[in-house]
C-alpha beads as a LAMMPS data file, in Angstrom:
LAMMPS data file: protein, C-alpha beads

356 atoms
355 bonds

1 atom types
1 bond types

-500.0 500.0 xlo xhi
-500.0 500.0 ylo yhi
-500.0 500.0 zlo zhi

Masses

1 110.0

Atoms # bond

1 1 1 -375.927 -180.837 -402.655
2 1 1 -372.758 -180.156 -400.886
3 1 1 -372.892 -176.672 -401.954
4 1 1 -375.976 -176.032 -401.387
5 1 1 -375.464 -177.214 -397.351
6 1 1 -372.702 -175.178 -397.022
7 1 1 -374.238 -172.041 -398.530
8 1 1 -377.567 -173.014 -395.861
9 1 1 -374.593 -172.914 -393.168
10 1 1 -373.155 -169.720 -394.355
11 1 1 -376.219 -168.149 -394.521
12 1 1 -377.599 -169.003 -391.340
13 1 1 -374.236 -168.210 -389.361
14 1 1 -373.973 -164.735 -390.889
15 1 1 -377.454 -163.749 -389.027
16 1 1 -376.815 -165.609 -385.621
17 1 1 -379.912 -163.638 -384.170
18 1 1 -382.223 -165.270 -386.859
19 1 1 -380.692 -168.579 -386.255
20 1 1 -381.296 -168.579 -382.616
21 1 1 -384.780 -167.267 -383.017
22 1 1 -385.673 -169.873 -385.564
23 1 1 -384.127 -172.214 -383.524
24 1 1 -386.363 -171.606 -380.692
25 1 1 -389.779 -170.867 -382.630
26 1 1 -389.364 -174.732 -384.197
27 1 1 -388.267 -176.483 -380.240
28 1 1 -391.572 -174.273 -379.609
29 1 1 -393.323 -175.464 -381.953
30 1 1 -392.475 -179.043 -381.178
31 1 1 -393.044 -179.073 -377.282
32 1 1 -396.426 -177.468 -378.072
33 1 1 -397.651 -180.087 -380.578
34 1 1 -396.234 -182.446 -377.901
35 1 1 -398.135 -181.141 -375.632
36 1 1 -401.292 -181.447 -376.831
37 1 1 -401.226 -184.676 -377.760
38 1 1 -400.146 -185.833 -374.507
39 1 1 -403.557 -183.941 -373.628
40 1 1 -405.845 -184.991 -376.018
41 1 1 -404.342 -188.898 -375.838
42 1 1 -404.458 -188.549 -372.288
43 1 1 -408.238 -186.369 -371.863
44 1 1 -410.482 -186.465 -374.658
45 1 1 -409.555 -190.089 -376.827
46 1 1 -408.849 -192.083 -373.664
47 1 1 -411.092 -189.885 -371.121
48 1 1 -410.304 -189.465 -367.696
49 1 1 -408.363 -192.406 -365.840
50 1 1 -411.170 -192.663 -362.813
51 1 1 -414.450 -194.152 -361.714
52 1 1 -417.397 -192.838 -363.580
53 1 1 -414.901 -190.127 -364.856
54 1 1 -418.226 -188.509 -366.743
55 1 1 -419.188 -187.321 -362.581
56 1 1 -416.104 -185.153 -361.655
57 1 1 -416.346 -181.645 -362.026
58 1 1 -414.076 -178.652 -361.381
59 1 1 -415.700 -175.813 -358.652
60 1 1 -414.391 -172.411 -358.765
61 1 1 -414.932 -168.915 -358.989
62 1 1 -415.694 -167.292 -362.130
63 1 1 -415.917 -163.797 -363.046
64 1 1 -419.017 -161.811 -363.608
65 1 1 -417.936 -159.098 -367.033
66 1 1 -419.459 -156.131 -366.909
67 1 1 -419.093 -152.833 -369.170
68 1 1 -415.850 -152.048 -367.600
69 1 1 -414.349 -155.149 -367.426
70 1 1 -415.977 -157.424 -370.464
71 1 1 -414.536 -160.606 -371.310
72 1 1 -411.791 -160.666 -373.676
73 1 1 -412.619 -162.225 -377.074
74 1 1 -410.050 -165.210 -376.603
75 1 1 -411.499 -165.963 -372.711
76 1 1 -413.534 -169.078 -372.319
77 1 1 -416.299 -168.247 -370.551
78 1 1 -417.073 -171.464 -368.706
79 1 1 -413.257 -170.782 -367.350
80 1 1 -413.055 -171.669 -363.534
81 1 1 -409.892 -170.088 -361.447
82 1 1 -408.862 -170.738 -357.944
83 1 1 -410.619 -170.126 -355.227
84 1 1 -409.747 -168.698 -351.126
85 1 1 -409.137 -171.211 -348.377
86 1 1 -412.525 -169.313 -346.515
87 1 1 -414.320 -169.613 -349.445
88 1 1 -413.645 -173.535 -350.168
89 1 1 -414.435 -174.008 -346.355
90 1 1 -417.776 -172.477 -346.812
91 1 1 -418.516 -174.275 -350.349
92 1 1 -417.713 -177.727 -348.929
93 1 1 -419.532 -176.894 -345.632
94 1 1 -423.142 -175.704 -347.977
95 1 1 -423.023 -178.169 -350.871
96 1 1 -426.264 -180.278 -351.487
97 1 1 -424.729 -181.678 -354.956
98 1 1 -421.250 -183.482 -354.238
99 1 1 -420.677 -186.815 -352.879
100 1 1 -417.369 -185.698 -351.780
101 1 1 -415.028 -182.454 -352.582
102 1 1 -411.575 -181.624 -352.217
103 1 1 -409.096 -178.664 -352.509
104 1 1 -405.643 -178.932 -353.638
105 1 1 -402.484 -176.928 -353.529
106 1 1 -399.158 -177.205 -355.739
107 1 1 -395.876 -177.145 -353.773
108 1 1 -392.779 -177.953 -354.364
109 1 1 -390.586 -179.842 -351.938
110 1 1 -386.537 -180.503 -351.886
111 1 1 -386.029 -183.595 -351.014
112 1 1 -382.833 -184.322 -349.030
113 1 1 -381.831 -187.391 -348.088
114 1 1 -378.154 -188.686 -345.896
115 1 1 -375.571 -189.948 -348.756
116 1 1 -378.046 -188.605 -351.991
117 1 1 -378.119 -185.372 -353.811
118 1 1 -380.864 -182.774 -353.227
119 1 1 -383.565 -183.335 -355.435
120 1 1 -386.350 -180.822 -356.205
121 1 1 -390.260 -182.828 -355.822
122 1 1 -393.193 -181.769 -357.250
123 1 1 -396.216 -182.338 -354.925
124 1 1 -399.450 -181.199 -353.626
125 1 1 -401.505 -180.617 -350.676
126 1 1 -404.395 -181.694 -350.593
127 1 1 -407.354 -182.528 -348.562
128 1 1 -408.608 -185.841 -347.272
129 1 1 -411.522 -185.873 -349.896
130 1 1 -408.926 -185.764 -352.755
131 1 1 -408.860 -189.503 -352.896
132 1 1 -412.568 -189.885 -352.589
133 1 1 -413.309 -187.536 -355.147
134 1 1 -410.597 -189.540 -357.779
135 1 1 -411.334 -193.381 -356.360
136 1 1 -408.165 -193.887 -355.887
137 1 1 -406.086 -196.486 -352.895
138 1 1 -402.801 -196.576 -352.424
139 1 1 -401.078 -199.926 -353.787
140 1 1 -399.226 -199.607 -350.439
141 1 1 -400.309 -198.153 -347.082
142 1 1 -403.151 -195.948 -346.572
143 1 1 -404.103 -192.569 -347.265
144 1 1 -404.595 -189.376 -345.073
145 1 1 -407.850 -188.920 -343.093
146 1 1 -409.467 -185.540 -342.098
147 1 1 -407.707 -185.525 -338.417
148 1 1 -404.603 -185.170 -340.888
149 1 1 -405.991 -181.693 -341.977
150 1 1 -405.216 -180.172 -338.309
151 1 1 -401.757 -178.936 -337.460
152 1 1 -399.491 -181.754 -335.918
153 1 1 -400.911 -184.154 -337.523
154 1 1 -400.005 -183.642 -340.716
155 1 1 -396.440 -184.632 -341.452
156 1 1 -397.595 -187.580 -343.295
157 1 1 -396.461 -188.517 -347.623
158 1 1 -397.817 -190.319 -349.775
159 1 1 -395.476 -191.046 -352.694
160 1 1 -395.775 -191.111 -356.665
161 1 1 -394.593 -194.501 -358.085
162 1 1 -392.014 -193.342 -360.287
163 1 1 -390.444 -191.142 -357.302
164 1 1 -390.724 -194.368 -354.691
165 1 1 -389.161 -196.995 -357.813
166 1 1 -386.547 -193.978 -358.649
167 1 1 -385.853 -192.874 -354.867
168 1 1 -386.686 -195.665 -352.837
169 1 1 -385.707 -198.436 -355.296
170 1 1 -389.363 -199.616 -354.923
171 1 1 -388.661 -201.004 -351.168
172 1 1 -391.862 -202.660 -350.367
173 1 1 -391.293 -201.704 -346.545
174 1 1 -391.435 -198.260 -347.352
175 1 1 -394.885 -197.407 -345.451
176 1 1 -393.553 -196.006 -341.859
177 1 1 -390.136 -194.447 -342.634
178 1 1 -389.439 -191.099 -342.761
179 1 1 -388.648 -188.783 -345.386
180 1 1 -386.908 -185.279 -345.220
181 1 1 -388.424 -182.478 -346.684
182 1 1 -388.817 -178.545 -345.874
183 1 1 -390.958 -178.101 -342.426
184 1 1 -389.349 -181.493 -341.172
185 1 1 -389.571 -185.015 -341.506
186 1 1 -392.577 -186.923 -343.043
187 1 1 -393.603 -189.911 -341.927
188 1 1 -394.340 -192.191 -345.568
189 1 1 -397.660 -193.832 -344.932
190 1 1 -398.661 -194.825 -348.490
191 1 1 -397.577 -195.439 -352.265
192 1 1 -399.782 -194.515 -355.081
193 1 1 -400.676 -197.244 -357.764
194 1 1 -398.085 -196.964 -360.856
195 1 1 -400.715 -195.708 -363.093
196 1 1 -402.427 -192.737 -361.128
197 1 1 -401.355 -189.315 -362.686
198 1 1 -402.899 -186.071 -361.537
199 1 1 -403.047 -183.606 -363.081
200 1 1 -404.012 -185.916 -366.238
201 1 1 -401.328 -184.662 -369.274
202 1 1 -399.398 -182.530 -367.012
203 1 1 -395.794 -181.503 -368.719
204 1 1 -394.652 -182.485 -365.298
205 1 1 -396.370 -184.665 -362.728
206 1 1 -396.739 -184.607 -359.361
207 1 1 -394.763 -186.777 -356.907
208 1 1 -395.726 -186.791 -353.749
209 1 1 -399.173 -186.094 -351.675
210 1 1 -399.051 -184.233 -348.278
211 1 1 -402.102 -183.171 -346.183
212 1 1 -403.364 -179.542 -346.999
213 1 1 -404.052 -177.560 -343.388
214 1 1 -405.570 -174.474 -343.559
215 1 1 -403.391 -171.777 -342.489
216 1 1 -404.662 -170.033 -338.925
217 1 1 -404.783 -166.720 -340.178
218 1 1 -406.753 -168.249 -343.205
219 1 1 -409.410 -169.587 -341.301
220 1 1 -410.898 -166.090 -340.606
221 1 1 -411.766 -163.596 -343.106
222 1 1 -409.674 -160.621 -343.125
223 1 1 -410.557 -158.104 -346.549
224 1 1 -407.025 -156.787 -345.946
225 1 1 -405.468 -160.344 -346.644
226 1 1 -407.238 -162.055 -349.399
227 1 1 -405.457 -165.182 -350.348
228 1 1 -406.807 -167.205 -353.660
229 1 1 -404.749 -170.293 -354.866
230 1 1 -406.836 -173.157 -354.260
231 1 1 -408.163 -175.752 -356.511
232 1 1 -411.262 -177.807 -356.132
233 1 1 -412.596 -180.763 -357.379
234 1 1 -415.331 -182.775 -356.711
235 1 1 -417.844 -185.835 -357.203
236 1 1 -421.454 -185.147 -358.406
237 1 1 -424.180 -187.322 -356.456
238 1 1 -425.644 -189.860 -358.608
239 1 1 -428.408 -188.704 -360.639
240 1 1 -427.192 -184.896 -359.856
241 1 1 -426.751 -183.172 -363.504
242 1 1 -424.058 -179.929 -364.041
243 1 1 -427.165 -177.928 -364.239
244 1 1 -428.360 -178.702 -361.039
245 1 1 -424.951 -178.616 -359.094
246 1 1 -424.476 -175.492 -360.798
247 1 1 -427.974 -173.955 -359.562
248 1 1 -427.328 -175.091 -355.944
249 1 1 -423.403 -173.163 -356.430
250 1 1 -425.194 -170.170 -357.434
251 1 1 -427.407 -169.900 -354.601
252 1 1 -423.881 -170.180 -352.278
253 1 1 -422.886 -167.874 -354.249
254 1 1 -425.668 -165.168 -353.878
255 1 1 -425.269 -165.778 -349.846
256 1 1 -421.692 -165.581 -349.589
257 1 1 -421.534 -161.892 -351.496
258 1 1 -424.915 -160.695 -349.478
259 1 1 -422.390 -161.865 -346.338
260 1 1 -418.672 -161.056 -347.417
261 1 1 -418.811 -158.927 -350.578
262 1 1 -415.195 -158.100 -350.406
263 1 1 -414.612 -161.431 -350.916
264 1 1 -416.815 -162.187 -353.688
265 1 1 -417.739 -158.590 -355.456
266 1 1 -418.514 -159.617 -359.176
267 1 1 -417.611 -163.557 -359.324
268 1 1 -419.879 -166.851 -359.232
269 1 1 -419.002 -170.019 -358.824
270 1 1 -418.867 -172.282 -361.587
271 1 1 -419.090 -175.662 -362.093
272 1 1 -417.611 -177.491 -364.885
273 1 1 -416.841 -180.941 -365.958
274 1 1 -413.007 -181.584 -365.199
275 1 1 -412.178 -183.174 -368.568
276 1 1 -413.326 -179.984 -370.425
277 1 1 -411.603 -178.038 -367.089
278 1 1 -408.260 -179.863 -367.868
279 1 1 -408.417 -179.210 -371.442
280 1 1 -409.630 -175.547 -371.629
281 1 1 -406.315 -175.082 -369.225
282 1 1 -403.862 -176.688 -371.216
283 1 1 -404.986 -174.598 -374.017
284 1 1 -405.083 -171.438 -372.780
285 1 1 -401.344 -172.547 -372.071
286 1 1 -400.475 -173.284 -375.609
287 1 1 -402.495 -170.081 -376.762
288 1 1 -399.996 -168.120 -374.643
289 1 1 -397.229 -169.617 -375.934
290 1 1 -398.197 -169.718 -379.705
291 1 1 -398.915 -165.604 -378.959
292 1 1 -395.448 -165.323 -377.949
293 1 1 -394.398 -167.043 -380.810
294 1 1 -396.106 -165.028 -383.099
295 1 1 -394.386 -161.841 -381.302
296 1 1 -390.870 -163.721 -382.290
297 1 1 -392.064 -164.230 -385.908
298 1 1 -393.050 -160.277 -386.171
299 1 1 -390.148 -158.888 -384.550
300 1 1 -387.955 -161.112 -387.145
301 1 1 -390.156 -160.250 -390.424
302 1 1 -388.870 -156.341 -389.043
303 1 1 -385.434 -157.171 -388.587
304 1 1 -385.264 -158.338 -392.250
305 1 1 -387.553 -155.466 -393.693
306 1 1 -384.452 -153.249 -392.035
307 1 1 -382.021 -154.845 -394.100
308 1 1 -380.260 -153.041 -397.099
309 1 1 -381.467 -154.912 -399.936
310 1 1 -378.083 -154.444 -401.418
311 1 1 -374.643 -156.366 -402.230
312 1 1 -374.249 -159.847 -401.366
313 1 1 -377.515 -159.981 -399.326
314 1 1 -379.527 -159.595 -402.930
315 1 1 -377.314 -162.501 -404.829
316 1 1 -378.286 -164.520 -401.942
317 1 1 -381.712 -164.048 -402.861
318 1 1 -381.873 -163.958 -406.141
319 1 1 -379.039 -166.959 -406.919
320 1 1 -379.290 -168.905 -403.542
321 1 1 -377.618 -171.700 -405.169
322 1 1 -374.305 -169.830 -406.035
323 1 1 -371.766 -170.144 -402.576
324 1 1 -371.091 -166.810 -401.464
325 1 1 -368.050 -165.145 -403.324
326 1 1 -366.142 -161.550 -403.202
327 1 1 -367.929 -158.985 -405.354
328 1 1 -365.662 -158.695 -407.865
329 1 1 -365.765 -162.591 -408.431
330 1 1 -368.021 -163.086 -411.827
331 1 1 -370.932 -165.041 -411.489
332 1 1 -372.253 -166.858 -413.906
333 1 1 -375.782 -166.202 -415.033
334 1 1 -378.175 -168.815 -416.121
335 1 1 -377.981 -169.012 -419.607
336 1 1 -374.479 -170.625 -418.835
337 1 1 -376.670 -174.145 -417.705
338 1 1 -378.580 -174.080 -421.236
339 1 1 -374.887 -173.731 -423.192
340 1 1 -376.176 -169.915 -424.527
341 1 1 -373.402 -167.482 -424.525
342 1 1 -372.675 -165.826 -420.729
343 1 1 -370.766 -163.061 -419.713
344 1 1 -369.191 -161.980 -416.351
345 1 1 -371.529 -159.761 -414.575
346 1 1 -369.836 -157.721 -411.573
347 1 1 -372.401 -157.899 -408.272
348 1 1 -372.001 -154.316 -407.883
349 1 1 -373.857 -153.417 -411.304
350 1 1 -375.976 -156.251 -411.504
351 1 1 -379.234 -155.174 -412.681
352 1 1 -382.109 -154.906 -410.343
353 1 1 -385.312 -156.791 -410.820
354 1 1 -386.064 -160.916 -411.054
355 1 1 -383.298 -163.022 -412.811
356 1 1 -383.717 -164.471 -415.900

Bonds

1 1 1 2
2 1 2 3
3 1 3 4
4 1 4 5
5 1 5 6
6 1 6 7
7 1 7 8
8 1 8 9
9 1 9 10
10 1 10 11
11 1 11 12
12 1 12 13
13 1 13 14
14 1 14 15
15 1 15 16
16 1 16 17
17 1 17 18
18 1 18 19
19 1 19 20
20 1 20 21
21 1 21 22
22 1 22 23
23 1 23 24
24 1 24 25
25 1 25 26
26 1 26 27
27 1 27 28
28 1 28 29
29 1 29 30
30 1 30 31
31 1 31 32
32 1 32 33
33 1 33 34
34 1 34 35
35 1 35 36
36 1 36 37
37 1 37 38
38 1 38 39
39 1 39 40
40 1 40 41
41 1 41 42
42 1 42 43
43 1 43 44
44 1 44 45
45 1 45 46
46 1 46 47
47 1 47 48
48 1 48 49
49 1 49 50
50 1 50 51
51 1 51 52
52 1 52 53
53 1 53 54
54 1 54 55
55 1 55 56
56 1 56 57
57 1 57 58
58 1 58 59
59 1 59 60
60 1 60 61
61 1 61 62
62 1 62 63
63 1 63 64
64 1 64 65
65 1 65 66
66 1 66 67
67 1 67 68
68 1 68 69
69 1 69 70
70 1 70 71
71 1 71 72
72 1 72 73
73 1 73 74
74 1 74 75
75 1 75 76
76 1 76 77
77 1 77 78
78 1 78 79
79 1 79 80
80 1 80 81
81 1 81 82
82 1 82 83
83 1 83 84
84 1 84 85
85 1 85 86
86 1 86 87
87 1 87 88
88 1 88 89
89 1 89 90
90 1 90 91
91 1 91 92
92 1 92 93
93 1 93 94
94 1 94 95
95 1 95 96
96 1 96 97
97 1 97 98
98 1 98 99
99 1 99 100
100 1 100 101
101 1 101 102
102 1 102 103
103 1 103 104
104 1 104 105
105 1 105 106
106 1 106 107
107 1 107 108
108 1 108 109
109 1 109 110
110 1 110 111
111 1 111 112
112 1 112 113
113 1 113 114
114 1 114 115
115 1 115 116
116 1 116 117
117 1 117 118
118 1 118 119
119 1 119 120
120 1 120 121
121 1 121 122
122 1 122 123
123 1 123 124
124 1 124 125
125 1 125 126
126 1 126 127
127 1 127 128
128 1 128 129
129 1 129 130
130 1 130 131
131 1 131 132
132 1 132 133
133 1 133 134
134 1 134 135
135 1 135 136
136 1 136 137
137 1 137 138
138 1 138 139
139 1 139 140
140 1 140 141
141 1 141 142
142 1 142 143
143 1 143 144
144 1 144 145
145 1 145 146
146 1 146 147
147 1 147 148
148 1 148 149
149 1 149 150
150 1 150 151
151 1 151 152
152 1 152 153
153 1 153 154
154 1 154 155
155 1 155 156
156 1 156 157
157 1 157 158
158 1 158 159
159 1 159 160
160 1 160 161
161 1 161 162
162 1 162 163
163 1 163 164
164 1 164 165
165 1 165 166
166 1 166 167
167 1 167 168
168 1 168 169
169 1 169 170
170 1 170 171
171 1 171 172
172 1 172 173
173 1 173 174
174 1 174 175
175 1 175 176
176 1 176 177
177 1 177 178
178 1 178 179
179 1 179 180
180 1 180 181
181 1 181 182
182 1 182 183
183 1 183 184
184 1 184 185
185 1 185 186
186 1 186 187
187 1 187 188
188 1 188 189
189 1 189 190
190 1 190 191
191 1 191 192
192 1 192 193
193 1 193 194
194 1 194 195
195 1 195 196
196 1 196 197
197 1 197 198
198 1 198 199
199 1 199 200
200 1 200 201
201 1 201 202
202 1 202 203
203 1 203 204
204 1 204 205
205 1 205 206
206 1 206 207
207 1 207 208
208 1 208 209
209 1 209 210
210 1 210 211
211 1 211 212
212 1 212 213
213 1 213 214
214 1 214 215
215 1 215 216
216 1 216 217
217 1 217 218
218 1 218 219
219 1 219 220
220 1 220 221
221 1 221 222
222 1 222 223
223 1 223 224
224 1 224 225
225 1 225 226
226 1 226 227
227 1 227 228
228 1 228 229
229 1 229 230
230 1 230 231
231 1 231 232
232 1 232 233
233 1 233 234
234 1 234 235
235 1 235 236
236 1 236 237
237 1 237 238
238 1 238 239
239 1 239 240
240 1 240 241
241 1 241 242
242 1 242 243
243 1 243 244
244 1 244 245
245 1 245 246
246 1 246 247
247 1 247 248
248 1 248 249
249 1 249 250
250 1 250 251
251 1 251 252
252 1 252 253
253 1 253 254
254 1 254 255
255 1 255 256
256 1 256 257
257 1 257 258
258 1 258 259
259 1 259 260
260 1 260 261
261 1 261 262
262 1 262 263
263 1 263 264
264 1 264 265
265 1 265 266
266 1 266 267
267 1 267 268
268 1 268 269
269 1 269 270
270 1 270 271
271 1 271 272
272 1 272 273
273 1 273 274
274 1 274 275
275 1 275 276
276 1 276 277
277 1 277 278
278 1 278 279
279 1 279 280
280 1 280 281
281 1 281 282
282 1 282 283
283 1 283 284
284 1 284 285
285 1 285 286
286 1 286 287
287 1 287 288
288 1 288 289
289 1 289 290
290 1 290 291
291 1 291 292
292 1 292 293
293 1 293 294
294 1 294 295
295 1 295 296
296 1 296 297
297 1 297 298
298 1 298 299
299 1 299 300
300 1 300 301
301 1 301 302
302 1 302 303
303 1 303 304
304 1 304 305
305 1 305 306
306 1 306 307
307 1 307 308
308 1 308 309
309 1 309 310
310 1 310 311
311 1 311 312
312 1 312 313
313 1 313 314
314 1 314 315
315 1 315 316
316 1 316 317
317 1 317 318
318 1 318 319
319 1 319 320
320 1 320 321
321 1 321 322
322 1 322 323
323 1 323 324
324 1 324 325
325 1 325 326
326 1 326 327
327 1 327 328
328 1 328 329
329 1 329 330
330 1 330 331
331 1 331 332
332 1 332 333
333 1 333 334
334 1 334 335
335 1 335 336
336 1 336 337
337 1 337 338
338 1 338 339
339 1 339 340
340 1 340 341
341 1 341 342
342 1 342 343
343 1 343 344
344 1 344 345
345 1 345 346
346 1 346 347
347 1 347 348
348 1 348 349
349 1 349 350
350 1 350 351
351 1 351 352
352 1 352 353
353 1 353 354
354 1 354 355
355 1 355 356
């Protein structure tokens, strides 16, 4: 056993660029089965952590393939992608088929604080229908409002549990003191209950809520500046199906391109149930990484193809067991473990073909 360790440690430190690689491919391989099982705990055995979880949907734009541009083979085609600020404005402002809708917007904040070290915050802006659309209350404080959507008035934070526990050593007079991130200081006016994570299954979640304003030059459509990186979200009516929400989409849809076709040439808008939204993304995610992978794997299987098949490299595959020794060291052949007569055989003339 000992021998056979050290020839495995031999063997992998004479190819360091094989180690490393393998190395890699198996952390990869680990974080991705991690991953989704964080998802599929998190999504599809436990479903979504909200209120009639069965009614949220994801709204965005999806494109229209065409003979040019078909769909790829691997795309999902009920796939819905981000959307522009004057596009949301116009969906929300339209709708017939939500009881509320909201856009959000990843950031990340630094977080500096007088006798702390920087620390780097993941958060998101997002509009004052985010917590309608989720059913969610603050465990402390309140949340934002739409006058919080307007410039000036919309320095406000809500904060994550684990950052206001970790950070804020869970002070229960939090609500009304400030907090210092880029753009100035926040004003903390709420504290999210310990088990509300969005996104659900995210690698990394998100710590902190700040209200999403819609940049001036945003709020007027320019075809020269064309700005998508919105997500939306949103509660069907009762008694509204997908179908239907969907229909009344597609008829935005068909007004919005008659009315601004640079800003909607070949898309729709789709609507999509946000537990099969949340899990199509996370595996597109995974499909990425397993295809780079792959691309690891096949640029190793080369490497080795390239290599002589000569010398010490073929004892090491055809006697693995043996440690490595100089070439003109004999090495025993097999016949030596059944007690049959053996004689030294010199690496350099050893016969080609399988060992007996």
């Amino acid at each position: 056993m000992r021998d056979d360790i050290r020839a495995a440690f031999r063997s992998l430190s004479s190819s360091k660029t094989f180690t490393v690689v393998a190395l890699l491919v198996l952390a990869l391989g680990i974080g991705a089965s991690t991953a989704i099982f964080s998802v599929v705990d998190a999504v599809v055995l436990r479903g979504l952590p909200f209120d009639e979880h069965d009614r949220l949907v994801a709204v965005g734009q999806r494109r229209v393939p065409s003979p040019k541009e078909p769909l790829r083979s691997d795309s999902d085609p009920e796939a819905v992608s981000s959307a522009a600020p004057q596009n949301y404005v116009d969906w929300a402002a339209r709708q017939q088929v939500f009881e509320s809708i909201a856009a959000i917007a990843g950031i990340s904040f630094v977080l500096r604080e007088p006798g702390a070290e920087a620390e780097d915050i993941r958060g998101q802006r997002v509009t004052a229908g985010f917590f309608d659309v989720l059913r969610v209350e603050p465990r402390l404080g309140r949340r934002f409002r739409v006058e919080n959507e307007t410039e000036g008035q919309h320095l406000l934070a809500v904060l994550g549990n684990d950052l206001w526990t970790r950070r804020f050593g869970a002070d229960p007079n939090i609500v009304g003191k400030m907090i210092h991130l880029e753009g100035g200081p926040y004003e903390i006016i709420g504290v999210m209950p310990a088990d509300f994570k969005y996104p659900v299954g995210a690698a990394r979640q998100t710590e902190l809520w700040v209200p999403y304003v819609v940049p001036a030059d945003e709020r007027v459509r320019n075809p020269q500046r064309i700005s998508i990186y919105l997500s939306t979200i949103a509660r069907l009516k009762p008694g509204v199906s997908i179908a239907q929400a969907q229909a009344n989409m597609n008829q935005i849809a068909t007004a919005l391109t008659a009315e601004h076709p640079a800003w909607n040439k070949d898309t729709l808008i789709g609507v999509r149930p946000l537990r099969d939204h949340i899990v199509g993304a996370r595996t597109r995610q995974l499909d990425a990484d397993a295809a780079r992978r792959s691309r690891h794997r096949a640029a190793d299987r080369v490497r080795e193809r390239r290599q002589p098949p000569a010398g010490e490299g073929q004892l090491a595959r055809a006697g693995s067991r043996h440690p490595r020794r100089p070439r003109s060291e004999p090495v025993a052949s097999n016949q030596a473990a059944d007690g049959r007569e053996s004689r030294p055989v010199d690496a350099r003339h050893r016969p080609r073909g399988r060992p007996r």
